[in-house]
DSSP file (Angstrom, degrees, kcal/mol; ACC not computed):
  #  RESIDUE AA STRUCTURE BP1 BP2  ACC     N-H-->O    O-->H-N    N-H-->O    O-->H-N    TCO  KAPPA ALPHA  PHI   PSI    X-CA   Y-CA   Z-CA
    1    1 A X              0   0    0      0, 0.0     4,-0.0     0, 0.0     0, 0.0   0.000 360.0 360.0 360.0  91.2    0.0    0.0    0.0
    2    2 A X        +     0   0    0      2,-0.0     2,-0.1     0, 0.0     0, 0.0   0.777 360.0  93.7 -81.8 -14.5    2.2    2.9   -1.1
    3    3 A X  S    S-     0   0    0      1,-0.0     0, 0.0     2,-0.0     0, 0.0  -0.633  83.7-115.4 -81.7 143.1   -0.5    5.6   -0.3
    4    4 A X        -     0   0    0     -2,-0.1     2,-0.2     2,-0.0    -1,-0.0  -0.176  44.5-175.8 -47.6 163.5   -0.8    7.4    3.0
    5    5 A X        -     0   0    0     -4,-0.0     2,-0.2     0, 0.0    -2,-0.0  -0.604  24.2-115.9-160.9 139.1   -4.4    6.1    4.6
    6    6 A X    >>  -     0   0    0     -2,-0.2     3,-3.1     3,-0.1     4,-1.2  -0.373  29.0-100.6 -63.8 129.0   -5.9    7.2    7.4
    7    7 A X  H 3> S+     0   0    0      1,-0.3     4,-2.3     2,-0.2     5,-0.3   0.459 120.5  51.1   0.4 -66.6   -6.7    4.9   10.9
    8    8 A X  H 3> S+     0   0    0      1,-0.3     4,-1.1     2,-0.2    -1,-0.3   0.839 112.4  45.2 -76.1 -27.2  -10.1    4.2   10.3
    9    9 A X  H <> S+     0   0    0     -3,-3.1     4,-0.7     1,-0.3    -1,-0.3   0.737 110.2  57.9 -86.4 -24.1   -9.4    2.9    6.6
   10   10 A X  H >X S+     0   0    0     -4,-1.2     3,-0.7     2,-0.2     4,-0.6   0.942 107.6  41.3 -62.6 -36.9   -6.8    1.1    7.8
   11   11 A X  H 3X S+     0   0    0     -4,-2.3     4,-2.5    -3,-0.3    -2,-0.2   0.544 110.1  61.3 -80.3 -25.2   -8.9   -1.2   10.6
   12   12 A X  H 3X S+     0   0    0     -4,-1.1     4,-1.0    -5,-0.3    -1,-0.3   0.649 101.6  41.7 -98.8  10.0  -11.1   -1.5    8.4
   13   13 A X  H << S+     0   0    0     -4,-0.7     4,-0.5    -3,-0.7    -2,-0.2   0.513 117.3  59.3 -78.2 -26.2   -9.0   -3.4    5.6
   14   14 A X  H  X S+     0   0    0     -4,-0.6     4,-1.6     2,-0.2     5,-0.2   0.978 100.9  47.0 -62.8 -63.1   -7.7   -5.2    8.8
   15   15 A X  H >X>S+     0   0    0     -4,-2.5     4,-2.7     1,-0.2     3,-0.9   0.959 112.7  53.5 -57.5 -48.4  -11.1   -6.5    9.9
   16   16 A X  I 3X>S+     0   0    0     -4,-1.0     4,-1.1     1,-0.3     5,-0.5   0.901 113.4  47.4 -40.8 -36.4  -11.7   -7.8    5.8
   17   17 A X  I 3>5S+     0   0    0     -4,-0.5     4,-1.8     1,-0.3    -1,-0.3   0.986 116.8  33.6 -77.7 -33.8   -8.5   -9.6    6.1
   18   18 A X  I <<5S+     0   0    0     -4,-1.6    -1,-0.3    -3,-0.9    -2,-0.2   0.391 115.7  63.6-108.4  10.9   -8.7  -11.4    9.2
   19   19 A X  I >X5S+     0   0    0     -4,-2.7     4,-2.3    -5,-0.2     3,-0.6   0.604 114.9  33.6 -84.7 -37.0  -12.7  -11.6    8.4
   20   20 A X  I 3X<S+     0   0    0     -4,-1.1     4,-1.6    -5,-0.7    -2,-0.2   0.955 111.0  57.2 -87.0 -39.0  -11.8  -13.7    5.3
   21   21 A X  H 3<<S+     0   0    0     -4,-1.8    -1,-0.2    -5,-0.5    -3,-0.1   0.800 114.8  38.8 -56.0 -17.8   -9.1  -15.3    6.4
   22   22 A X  H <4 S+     0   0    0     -3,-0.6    -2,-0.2    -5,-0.1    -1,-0.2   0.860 127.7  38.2 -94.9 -48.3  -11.4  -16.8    9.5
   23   23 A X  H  < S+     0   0    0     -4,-2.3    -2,-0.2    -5,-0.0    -3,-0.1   0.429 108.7  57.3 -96.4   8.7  -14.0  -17.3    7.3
   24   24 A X  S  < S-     0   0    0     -4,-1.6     2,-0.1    -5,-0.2    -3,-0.1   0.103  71.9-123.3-104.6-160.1  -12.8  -18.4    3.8
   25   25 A X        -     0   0    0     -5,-0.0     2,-0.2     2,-0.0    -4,-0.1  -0.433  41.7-172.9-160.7  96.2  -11.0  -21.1    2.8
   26   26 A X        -     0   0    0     -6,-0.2     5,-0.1    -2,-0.1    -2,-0.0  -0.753  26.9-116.4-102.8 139.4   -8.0  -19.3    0.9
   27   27 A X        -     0   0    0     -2,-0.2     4,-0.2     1,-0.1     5,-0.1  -0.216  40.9-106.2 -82.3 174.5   -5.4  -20.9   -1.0
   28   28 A X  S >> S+     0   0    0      2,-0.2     4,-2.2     3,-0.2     3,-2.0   0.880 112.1  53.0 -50.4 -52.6   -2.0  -20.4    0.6
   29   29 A X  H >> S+     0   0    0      1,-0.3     4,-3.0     2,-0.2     3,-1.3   0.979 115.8  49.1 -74.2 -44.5    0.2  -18.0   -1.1
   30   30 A X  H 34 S+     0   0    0      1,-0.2    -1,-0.3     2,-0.2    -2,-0.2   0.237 112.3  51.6 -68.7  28.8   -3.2  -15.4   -0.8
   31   31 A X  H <> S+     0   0    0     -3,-2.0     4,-0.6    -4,-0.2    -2,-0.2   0.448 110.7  46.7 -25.0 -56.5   -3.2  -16.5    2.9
   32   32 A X  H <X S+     0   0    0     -4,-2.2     4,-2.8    -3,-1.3     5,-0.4   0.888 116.9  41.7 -76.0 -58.8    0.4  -15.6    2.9
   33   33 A X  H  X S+     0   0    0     -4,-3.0     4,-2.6    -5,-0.2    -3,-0.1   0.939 108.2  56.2 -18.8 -73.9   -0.3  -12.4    1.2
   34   34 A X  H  > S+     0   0    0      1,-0.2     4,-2.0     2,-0.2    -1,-0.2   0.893 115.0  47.2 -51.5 -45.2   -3.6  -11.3    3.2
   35   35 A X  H >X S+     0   0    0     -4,-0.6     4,-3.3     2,-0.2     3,-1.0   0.988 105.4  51.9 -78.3 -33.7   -1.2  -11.7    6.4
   36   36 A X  H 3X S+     0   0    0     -4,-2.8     4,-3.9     1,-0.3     5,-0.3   0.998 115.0  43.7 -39.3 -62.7    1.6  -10.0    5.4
   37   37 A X  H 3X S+     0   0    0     -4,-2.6     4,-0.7    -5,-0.4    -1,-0.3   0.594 113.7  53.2 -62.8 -18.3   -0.7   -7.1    4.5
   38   38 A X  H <X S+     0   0    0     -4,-2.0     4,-1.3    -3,-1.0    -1,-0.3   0.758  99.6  59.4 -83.1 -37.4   -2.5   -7.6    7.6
   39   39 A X  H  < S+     0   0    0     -4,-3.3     5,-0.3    -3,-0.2     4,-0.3   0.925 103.8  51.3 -56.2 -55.4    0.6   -7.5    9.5
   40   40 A X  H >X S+     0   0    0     -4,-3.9     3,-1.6    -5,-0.3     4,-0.8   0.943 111.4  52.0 -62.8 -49.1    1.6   -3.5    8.2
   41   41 A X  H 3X S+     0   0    0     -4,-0.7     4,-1.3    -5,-0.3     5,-0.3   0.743 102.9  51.1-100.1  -9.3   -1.4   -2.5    9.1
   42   42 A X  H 3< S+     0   0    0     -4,-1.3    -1,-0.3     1,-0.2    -2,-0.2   0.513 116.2  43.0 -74.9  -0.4   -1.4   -3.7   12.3
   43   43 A X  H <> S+     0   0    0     -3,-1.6     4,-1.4    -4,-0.3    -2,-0.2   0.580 112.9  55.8-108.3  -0.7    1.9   -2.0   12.9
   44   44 A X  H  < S+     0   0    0     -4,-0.8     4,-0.4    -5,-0.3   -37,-0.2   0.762 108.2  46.5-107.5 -12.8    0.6    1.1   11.1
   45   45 A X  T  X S+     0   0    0     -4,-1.3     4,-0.8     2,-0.2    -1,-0.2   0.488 104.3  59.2-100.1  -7.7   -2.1    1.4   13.2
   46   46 A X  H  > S+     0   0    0     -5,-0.3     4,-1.7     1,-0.2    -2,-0.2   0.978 110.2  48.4 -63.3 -39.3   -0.2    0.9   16.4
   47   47 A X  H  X S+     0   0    0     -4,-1.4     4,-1.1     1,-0.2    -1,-0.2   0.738 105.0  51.3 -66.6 -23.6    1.6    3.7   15.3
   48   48 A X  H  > S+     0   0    0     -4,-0.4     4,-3.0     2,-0.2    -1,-0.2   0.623 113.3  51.1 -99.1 -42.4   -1.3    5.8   14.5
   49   49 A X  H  < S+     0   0    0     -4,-0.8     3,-0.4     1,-0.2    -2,-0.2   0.957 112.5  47.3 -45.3 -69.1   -2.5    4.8   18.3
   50   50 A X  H >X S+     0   0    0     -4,-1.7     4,-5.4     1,-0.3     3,-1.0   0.743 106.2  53.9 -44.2 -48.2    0.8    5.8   19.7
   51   51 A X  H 3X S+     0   0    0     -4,-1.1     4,-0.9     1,-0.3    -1,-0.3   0.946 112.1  49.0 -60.3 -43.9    1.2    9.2   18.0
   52   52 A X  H 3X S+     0   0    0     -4,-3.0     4,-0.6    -3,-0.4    -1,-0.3   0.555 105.0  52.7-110.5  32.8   -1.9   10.1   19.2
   53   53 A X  H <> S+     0   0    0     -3,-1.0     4,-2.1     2,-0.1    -2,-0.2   0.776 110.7  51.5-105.0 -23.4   -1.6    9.2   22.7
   54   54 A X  H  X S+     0   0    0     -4,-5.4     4,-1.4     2,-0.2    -2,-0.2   0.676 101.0  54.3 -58.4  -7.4    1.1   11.0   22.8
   55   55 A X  H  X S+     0   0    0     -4,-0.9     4,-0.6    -5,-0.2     5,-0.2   0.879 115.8  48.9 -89.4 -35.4   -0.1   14.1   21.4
   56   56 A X  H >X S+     0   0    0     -4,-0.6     4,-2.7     2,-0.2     3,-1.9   0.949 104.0  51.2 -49.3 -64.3   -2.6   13.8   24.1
   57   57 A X  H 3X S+     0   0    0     -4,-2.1     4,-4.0     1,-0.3     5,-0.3   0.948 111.6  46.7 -46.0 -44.6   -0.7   13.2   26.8
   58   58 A X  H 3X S+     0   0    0     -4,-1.4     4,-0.6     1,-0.2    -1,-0.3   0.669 114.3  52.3 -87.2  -4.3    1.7   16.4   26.0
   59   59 A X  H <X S+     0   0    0     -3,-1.9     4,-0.7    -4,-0.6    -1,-0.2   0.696 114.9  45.9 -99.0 -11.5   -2.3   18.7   25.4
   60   60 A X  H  X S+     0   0    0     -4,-2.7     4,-4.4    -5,-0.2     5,-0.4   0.801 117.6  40.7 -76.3 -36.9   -3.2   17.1   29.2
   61   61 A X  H  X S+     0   0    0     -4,-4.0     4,-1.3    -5,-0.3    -3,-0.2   0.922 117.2  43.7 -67.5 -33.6    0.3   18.2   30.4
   62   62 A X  H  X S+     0   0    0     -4,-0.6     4,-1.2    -5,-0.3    -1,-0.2   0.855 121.7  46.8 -77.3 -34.3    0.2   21.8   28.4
   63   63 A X  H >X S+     0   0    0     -4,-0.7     4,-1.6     2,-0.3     3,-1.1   0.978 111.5  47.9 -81.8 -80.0   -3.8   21.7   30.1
   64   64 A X  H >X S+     0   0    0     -4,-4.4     3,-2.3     1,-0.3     4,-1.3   0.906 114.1  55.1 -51.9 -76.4   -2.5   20.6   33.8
   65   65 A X  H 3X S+     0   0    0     -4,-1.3     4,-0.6    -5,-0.4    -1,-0.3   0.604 104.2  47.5 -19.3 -45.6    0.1   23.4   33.4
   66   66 A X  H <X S+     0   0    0     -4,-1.2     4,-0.9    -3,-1.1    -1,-0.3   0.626 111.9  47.9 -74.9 -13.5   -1.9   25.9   32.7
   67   67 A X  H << S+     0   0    0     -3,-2.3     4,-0.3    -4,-1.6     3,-0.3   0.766  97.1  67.4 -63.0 -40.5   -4.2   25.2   35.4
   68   68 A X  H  < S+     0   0    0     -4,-1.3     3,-0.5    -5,-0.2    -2,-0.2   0.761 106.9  48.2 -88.8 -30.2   -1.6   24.9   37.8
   69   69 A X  H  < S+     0   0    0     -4,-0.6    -1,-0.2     1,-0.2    -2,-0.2   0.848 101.4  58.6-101.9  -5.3   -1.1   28.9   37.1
   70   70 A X     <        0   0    0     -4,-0.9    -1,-0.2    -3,-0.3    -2,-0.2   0.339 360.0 360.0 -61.4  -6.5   -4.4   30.0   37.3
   71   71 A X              0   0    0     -3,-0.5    -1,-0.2    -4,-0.3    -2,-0.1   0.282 360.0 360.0-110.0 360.0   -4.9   28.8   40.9
């Protein structure tokens, strides 16, 4: 998948894979394929997770901080 795509379009190309894969009866090498492909987008929405729990964490820190100088 050389194009950027966003979380939700990733998870849901995830569920189709591991929905066919559960439910199908797929010859191997598109078995082997489907997982590969399943696998990047399970690491590419981990990443997706991460980036924005971190972006969070550091607008709750920027958030407690500024509270902490208002009192």
């Amino acid at each position: 998948m050389a194009t950027k795509t966003n979380f939700e379009t990733s998870m849901k190309r995830l569920e189709e894979i591991v929905r066919k894969l559960e439910e199908e009866q797929v010859p191997l090498e598109e078995s082997m394929r489907l997982y590969e492909e399943g696998m990047k987008l399970g690491r590419r929405c981990r990443r997706m997770l991460d980036e924005a729990d971190e972006r969070i964490r550091k607008l709750a820190e920027l958030k407690d901080g500024e509270c902490d100088d208002d009192e």
